[in-house]
N, C-alpha and C positions, 0 to 999 in steps of 0.2 A: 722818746715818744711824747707827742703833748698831747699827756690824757686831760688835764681841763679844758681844752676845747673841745677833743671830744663829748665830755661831759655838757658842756654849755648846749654843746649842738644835739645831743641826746634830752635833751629838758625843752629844747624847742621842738623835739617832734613829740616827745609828750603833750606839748601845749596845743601843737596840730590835729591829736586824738583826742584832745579833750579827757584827760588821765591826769587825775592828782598827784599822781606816784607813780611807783614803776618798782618790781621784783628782780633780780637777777640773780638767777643763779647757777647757766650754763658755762662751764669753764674760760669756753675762748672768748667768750663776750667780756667776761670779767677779764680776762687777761686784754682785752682792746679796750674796757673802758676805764679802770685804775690799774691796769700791771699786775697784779695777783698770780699766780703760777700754778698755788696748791689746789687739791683738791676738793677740798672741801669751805664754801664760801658764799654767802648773800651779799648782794648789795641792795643798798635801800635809798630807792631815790625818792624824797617827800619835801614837800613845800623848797626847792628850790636848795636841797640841802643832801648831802649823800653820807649816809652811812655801811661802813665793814662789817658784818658779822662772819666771823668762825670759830672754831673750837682752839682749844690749848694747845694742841699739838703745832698749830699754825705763830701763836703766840709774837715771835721775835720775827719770822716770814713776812707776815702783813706788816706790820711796822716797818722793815725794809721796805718792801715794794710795794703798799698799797697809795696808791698820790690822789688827792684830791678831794677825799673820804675820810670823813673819824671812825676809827677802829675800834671795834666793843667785842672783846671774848668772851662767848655765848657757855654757860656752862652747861645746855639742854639742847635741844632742837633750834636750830637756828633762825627758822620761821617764826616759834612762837617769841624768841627774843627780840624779832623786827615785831612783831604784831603787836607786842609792847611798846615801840618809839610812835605808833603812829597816832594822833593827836585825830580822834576819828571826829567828823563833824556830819550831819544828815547828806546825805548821800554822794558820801567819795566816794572816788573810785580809782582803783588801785588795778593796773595791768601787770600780768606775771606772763613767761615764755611761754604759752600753749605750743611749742613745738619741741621743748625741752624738759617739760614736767610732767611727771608721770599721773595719771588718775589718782593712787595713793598719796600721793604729794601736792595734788591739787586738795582735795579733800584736806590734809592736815593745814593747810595754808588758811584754806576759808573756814577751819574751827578757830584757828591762831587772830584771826583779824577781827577787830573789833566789830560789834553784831552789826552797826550799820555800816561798814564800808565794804560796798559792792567788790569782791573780784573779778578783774575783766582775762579772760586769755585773749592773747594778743600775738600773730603769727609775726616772725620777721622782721619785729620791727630794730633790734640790733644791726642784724645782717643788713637792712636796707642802709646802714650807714655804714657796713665795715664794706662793703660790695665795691666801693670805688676807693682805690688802694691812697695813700695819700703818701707824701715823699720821703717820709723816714720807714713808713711798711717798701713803698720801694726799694728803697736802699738793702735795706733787709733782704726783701725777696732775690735781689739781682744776686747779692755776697752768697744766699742758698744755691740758688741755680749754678753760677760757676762751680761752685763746691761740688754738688750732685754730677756735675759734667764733667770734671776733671778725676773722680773716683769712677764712671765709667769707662772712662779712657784705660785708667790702668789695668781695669781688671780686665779687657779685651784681649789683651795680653795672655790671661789664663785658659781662654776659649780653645778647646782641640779635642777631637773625637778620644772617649771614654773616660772625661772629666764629668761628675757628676754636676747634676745643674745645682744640687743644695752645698757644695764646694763654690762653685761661682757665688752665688748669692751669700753664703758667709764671708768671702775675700770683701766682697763691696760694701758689706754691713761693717767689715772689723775695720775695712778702710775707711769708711763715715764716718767711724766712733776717732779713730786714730787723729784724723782730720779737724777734731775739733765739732761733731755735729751731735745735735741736744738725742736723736735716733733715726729711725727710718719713718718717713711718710706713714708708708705701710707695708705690709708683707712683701717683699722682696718678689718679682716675678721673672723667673727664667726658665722658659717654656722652648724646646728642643725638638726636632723632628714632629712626628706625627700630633705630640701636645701642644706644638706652635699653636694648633688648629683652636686651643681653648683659651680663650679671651683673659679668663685668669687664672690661668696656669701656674700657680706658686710654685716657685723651687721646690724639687721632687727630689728622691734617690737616685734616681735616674740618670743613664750616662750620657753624653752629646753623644750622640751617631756620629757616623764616619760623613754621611752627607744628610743636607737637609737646611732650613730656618732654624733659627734662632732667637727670641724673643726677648730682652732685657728690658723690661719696665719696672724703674727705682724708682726712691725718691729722699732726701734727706729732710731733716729739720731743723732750720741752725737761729740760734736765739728766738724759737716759737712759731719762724716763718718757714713754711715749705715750700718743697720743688718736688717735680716730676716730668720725666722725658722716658720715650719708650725707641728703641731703636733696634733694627732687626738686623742680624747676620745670614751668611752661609756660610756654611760649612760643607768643604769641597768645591765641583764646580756645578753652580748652576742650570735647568737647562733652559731653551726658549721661552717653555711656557710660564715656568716659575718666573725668568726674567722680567718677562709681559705681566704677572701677578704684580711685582715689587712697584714696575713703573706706572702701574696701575693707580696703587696705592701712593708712592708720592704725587703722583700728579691730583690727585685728589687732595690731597693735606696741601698740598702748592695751592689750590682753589677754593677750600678754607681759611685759606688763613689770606689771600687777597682780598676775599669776602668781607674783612673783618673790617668795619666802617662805623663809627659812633652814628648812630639812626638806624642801624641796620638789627635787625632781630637776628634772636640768636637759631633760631628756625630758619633763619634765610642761610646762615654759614652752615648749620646741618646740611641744607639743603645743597648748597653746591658741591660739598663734597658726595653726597649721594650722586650727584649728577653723573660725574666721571666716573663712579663707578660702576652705574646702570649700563653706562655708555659703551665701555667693556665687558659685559657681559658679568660683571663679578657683583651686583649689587643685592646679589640674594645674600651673599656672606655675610654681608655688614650688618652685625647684629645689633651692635650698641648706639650709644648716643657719639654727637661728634668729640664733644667736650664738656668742660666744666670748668666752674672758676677754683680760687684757689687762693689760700691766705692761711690765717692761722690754722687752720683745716684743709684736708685736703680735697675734700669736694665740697663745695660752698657754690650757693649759683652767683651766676646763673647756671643753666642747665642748657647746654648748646644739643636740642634733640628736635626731634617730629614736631613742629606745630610751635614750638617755642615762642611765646610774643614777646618776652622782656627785650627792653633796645637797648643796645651798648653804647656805654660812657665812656670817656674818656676817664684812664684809672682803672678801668679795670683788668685784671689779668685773668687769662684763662688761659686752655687748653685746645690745641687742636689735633687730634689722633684718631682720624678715620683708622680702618680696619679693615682685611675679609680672613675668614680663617673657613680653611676646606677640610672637610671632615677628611682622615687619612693622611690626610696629604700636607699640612702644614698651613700655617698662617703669616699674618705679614699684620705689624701695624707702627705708624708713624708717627711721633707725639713733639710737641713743641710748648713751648709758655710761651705765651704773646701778649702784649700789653697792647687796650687799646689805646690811641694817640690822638689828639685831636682831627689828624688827616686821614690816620687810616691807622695803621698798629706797627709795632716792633716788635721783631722777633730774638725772643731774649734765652734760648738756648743756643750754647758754640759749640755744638755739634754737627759736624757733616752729614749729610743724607742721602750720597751716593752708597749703593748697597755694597758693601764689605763682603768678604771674601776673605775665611780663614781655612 
């Protein structure tokens, strides 16, 4: 990863806000702008200069992985030992994550900071630079997703009426671990018969029915970067109208993800998959948003919903997983990664999408 360009290009949009500094101290931000891993860590970006603080337990950690940054172990709060490097002059000002600190931690910050340097909260502006994926997060992210696809492959195999769905979802967790992955996205979801119908259905007690959907939405984490794909079964044989339900729902994810055009809002790819599913009579089901993006986190925007203006860049990866889930009766939903591309996007899960039948 080349964290000093990051950096470099992190200190020009400091200079674009007019901020003499800059706080960090959300996890994934520090792990995309010097590598850092652990949990507990400041970075201190001032006059053109970056400094590491964290505690002793981190000691020989940061010295491996922190790049581009001098490293200082803090023996107190780690704010007040940034508050110390900073060389205050009449009116700095100093941005810290107002989407990542808490009110108590904003308060301890602006006692720590010299009396004249203003603290600014300051929404996003990390994320406005992790947002467009760049070729070594690529790489990452693609080595994730294969990984994440080829452990739902296996564990398909385990799917058959009176297997418990928190059986399935341990096979695919032991299988991510086995495979070489850092853990899971998130909590494991595999939603069966009439819990199809609940959007996040976590692995339950619960045994697969003899008929009915199937719901598998994983995801793994491999060297930091994630994946997530959701893919629906049946179990037994289908009948017409559930049929009509499934193709409902892929032709809808087929029209999100055509949608997906650098200029295009992320409100407009909502949009079209609501289209097709208004259009079938199924669009009161779909309760959630279309998608979201995706990186060292698993929901990162943008936010592919209702009204969405953000436009897509090329570089960025998201999601496309329309949805309807019928109270009683089961749900259905179809999830993809897709990078956007200068022409239009790529779809980077290898997974099939005709509906299965176990």
């Amino acid at each position: 990863m080349d964290f000093l360009s990051r950096q470099r290009t992190f200190h020009e949009a400091l200079e674009s806000e007019r901020l003499d500094g800059f706080i960090v101290t959300h996890p994934p931000n520090l792990r995309y702008l010097c590598g850092y891993t652990g949990s507990n860590g400041l970075l201190l970006f001032t006059g053109g200069r970056r400094t590491f603080f964290t505690d002793g337990r981190y000691t020989q950690q940061a010295r491996e992985e922190v790049c581009g940054a001098r490293v200082v172990i803090a023996r107190g709060a780690l704010v007040a030992a940034a508050g110390q490097r900073i060389s205050a002059k009449e009116g700095v000002r100093f941005g810290f994550e107002a989407d990542a600190t808490t009110v108590a931690a904003a308060a301890v910050m602006r006692k720590a900071l010299p009396r004249n340097v203003t603290p600014k909260p300051v929404s996003g502006l990390v994320m406005r630079q992790r947002i467009v994926k760049d070729a070594d997060e690529l790489r990452e992210m693609r080595t994730a997703i294969v990984l994440g696809a080829s452990i739902y492959r296996r564990t398909v195999d385990m799917i058959r009426p009176g297997v418990r769905e928190s059986e399935v979802a341990g096979q695919l967790e032991f299988a991510a671990r086995e495979a070489g992955a850092d853990g899971m996205s998130f909590e494991t979801i595999v939603a069966s018969g009439k819990r199809a119908a609940l959007p996040h259905g976590r692995a339950s007690a619960n045994a697969i029915p003899r008929r009915g959907f199937v719901v598998i939405d994983s995801g793994v984490i491999l060297r930091g970067y994630c994946s997530d794909m959701t893919r629906t079964l049946f179990v037994g044989r289908p009948g017409r109208e559930e049929r009509k339900w499934y193709e409902a729902v892929l032709e809808a994810q087929l029209a999100g993800i055509a949608a997906v055009k650098p200029g295009k809002t992320a409100g407009e790819v909502d949009q079209a998959c609501r289209r097709v599913l208004r259009r079938s009579g199924l669009g009161q089901f779909f309760t959630h948003s279309t998608g979201h993006g995706v990186g060292l986190e698993i929901h990162e925007p943008p936010r592919l919903g209702k009204g969405q203006a953000e436009q897509l860049r090329p570089g960025m990866v998201i999601t496309i997983e329309p949805g309807v889930y019928i109270p009683e009766r089961g749900g259905i939903r179809i999830e993809d990664m897709v990078l956007v591309t200068d022409t239009g996007c790529e779809i980077l899960t290898p997974v099939d999408k005709d509906l299965l039948q176990i």
